[in-house]
Wavefront OBJ file of the C-alpha trace (Angstrom):
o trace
v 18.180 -24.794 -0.609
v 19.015 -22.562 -3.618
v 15.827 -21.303 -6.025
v 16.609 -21.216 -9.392
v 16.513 -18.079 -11.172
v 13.205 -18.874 -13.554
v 11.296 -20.377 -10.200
v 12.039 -17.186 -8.778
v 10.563 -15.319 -11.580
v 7.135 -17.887 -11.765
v 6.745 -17.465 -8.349
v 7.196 -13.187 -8.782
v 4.164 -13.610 -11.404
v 2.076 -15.789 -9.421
v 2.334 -13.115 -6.578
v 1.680 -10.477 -8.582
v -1.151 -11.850 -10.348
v -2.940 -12.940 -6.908
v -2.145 -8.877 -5.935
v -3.796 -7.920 -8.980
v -7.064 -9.631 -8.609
v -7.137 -8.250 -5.137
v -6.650 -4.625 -5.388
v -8.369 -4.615 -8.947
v -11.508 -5.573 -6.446
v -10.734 -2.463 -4.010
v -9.654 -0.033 -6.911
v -13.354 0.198 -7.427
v -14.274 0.555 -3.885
v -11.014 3.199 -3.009
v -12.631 5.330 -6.155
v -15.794 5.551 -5.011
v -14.611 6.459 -1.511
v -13.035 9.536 -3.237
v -15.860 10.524 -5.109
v -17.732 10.518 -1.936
v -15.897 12.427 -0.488
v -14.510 14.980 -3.027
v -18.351 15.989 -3.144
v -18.057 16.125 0.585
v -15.805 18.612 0.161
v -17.291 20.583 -2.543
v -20.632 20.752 -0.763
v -18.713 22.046 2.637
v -17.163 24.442 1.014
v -19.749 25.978 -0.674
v -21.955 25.773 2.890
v -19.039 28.081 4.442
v -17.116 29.720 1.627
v -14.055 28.430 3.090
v -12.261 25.149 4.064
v -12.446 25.842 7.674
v -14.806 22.593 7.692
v -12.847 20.128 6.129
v -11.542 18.388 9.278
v -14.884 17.171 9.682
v -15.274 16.163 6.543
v -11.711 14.358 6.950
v -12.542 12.371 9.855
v -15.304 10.755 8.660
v -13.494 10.130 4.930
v -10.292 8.424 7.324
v -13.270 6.197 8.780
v -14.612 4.704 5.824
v -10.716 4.256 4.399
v -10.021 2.186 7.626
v -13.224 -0.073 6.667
v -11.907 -0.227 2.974
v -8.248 -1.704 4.137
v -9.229 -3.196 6.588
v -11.215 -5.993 4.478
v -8.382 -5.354 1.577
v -5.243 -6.317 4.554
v -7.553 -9.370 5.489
v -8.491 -10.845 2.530
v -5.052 -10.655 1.416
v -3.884 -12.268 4.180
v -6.096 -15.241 3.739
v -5.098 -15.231 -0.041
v -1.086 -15.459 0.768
v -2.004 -17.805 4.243
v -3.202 -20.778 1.230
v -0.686 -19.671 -1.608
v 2.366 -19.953 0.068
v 5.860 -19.278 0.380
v 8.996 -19.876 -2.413
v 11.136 -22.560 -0.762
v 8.836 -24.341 1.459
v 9.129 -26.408 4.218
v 6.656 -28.405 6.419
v 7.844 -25.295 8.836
v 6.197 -22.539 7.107
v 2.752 -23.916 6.161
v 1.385 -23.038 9.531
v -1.937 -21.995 10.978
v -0.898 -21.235 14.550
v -3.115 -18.655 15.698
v -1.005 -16.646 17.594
v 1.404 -16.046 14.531
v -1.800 -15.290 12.448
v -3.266 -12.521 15.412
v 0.093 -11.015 15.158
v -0.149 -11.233 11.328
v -3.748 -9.122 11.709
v -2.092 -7.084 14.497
v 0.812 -5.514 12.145
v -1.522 -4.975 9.745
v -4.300 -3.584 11.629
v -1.418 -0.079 12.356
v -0.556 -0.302 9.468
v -4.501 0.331 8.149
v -4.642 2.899 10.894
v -1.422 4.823 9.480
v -2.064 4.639 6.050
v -5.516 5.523 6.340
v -4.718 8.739 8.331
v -1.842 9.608 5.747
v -4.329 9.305 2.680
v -7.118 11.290 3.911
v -4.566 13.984 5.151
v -3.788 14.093 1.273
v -6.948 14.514 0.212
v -7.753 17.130 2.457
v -4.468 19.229 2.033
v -5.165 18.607 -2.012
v -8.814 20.318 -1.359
v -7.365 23.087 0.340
v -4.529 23.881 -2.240
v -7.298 23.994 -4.651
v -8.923 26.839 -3.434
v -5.798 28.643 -3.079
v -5.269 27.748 -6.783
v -8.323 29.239 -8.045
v -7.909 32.804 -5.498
v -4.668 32.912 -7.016
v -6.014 32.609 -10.267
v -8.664 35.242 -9.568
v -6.520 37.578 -8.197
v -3.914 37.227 -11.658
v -6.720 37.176 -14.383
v -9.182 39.751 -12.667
v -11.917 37.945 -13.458
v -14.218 36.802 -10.011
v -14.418 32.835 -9.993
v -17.888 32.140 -8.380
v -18.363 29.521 -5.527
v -19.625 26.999 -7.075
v -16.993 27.020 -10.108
v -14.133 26.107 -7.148
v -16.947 23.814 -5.395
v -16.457 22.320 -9.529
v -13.063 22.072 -8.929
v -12.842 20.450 -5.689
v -14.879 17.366 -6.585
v -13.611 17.093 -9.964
v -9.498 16.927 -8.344
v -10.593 15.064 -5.685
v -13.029 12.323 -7.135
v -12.583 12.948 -10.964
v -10.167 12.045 -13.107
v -7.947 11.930 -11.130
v -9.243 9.485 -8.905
v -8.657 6.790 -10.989
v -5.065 6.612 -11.105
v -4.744 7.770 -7.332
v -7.440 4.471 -6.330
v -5.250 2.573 -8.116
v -1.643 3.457 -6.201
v -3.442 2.787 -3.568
v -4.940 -0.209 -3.822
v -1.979 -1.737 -5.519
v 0.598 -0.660 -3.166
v -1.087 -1.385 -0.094
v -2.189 -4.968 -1.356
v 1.654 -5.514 -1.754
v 1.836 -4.000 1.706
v -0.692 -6.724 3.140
v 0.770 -9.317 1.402
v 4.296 -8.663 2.114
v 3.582 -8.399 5.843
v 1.485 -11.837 5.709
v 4.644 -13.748 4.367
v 7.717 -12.334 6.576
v 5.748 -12.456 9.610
v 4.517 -15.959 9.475
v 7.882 -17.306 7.855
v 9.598 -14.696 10.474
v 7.535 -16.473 13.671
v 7.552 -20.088 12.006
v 11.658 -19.925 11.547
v 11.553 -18.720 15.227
v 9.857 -21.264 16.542
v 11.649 -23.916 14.629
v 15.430 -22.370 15.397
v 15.792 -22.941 11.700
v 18.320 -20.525 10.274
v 16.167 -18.949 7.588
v 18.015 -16.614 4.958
v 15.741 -14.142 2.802
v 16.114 -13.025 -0.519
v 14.862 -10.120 -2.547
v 13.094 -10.492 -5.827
v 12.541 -7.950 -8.106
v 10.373 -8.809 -11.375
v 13.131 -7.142 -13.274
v 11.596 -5.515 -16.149
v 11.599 -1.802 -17.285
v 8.955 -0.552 -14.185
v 11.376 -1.251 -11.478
v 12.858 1.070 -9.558
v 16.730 1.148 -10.079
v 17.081 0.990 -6.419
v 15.286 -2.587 -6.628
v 16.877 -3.924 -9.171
v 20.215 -3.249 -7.804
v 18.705 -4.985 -4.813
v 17.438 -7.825 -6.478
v 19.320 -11.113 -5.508
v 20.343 -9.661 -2.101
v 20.530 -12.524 0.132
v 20.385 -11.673 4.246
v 19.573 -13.612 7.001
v 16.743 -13.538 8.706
v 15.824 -10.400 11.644
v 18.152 -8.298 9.146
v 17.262 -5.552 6.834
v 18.140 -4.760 3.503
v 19.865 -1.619 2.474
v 17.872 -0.353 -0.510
v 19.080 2.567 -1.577
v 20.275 3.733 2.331
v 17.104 2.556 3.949
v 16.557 -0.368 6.026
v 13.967 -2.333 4.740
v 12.879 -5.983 6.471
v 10.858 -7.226 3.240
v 9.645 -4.870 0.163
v 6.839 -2.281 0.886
v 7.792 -2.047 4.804
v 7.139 1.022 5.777
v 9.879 2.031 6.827
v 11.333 2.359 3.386
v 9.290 5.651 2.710
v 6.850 6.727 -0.419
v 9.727 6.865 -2.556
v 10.617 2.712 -1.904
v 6.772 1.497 -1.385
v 4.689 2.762 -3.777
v 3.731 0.361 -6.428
v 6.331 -1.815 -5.256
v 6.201 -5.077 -7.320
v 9.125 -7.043 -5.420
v 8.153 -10.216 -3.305
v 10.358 -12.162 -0.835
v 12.383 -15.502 -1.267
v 12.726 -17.800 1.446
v 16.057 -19.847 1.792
v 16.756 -22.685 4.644
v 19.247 -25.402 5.202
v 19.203 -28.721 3.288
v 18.463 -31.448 5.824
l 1 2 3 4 5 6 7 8 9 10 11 12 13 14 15 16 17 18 19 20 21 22 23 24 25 26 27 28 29 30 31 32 33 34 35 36 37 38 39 40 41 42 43 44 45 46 47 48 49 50 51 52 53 54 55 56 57 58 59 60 61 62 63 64 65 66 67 68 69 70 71 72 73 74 75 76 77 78 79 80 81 82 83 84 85 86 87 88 89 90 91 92 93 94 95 96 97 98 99 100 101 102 103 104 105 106 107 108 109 110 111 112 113 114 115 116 117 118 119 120 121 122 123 124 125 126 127 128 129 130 131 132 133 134 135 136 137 138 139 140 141 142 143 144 145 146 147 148 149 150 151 152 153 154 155 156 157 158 159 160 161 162 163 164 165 166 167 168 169 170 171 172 173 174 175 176 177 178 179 180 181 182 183 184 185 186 187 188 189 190 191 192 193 194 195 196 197 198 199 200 201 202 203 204 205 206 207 208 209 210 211 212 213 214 215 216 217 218 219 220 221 222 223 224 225 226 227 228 229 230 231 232 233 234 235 236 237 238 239 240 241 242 243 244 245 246 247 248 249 250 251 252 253 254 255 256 257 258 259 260 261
């Protein structure tokens, strides 16, 4: 079955605009998890002087961030379990629940990883911080007091520019979720069927995407293959294994072609 070129593009938008709503609702909850704990921080380090406390501090930020995508990965999955998938056949609209624990498995890691990798961020931006504002003391002459880097460390961390940071990360791992939801049931269903599924990617083509994704875009492999984008191997857009530089804010979505009857 071929998709034409302006379903392809409908069904882009109606992805992303289902992505939006969701991690528009965890943008809020993301940003308040930083301003948490960028006070966290500031109060720890003006208990001790130092940062030698922030691994504490750390752990219990990477606990709440599992809770936070956790509920983002799931209600996303549910979303893209009742929207669908471009091309579809009786196959696909499944609700086995083996393919759906394995669905809820993948993503579960992938909470656990991601989770560990942003609060490692936060904690290593904390830290440079302070070095920043010794630094600065030590150039200018003049003593910076305590509670002016304490200032500092919540205002990086949970200020401005928490905002835009919430955002990435809500948006991208949304994609993530919802990404993972599709190729893994259409991946199982095909399986199961012995239908030879081929996959296609689709990139929204405007002036955001990457060039690496637009050259991309149209790529047609078959299914259990990877693309190349841009010398990585990537099963479907945002996997992981494409690095930072491929999955952040990602926008692409996944086509799905099988064989006329």
């Amino acid at each position: 079955m071929t998709i034409k070129r302006i379903d392809k593009l409908k069904y882009a938008r109606k992805v992303l605009l289902a992505q939006d709503k969701i991690s528009t609702k965890y943008f809020r909850k993301i940003k308040a998890e930083l301003t948490i704990v960028g006070d966290a921080l500031a109060k720890s380090y003006l208990d001790n002087g130092n940062d030698s406390k922030f691994q504490g501090v750390k752990q219990d930020h990477e606990k709440r961030l599992v809770v936070i995508l956790t509920e983002l990965s799931r209600v996303t999955n549910q979303t893209f379990r009742s929207i669908g998938i471009i091309s579809i056949k009786s196959v696909f609209d499944t609700q086995d629940t083996a393919i759906e624990s394995q669905i809820l498995g993948v993503l579960a890691a992938n909470v656990l990883t991601t989770s560990a990798e942003i609060a490692d961020t936060t904690i290593a931006s904390a830290s440079a911080v302070i070095i920043q504002q010794m630094t600065l003391s030590n150039t200018s002459g003049q003593y910076i007091t305590s509670n002016t880097i304490a200032k500092a460390i919540a205002n990086k961390i949970g200020g401005n520019n928490a905002k835009s940071r919430a955002m990435t990360i809500a948006r991208t791992e949304t994609h993530k979720a919802a990404n993972v939801s599709q190729f893994t049931r259409a991946e199982m269903a095909a399986t199961d069927s012995g239908l030879d599924v081929q996959i296609e990617w689709i990139s929204t083509n405007d002036s955001r995407v990457r060039d690496s994704h637009r050259s991309t875009n149209g790529k047609i492999i078959a299914m259990g293959e990877s693309f190349n984008v841009n010398g990585s191997k990537m099963k479907y857009p945002s996997d992981p294994s494409g690095g930072a530089a491929n999955v952040i804010n990602c926008r692409c979505v996944l086509g799905y072609h099988v064989p006329e009857e």
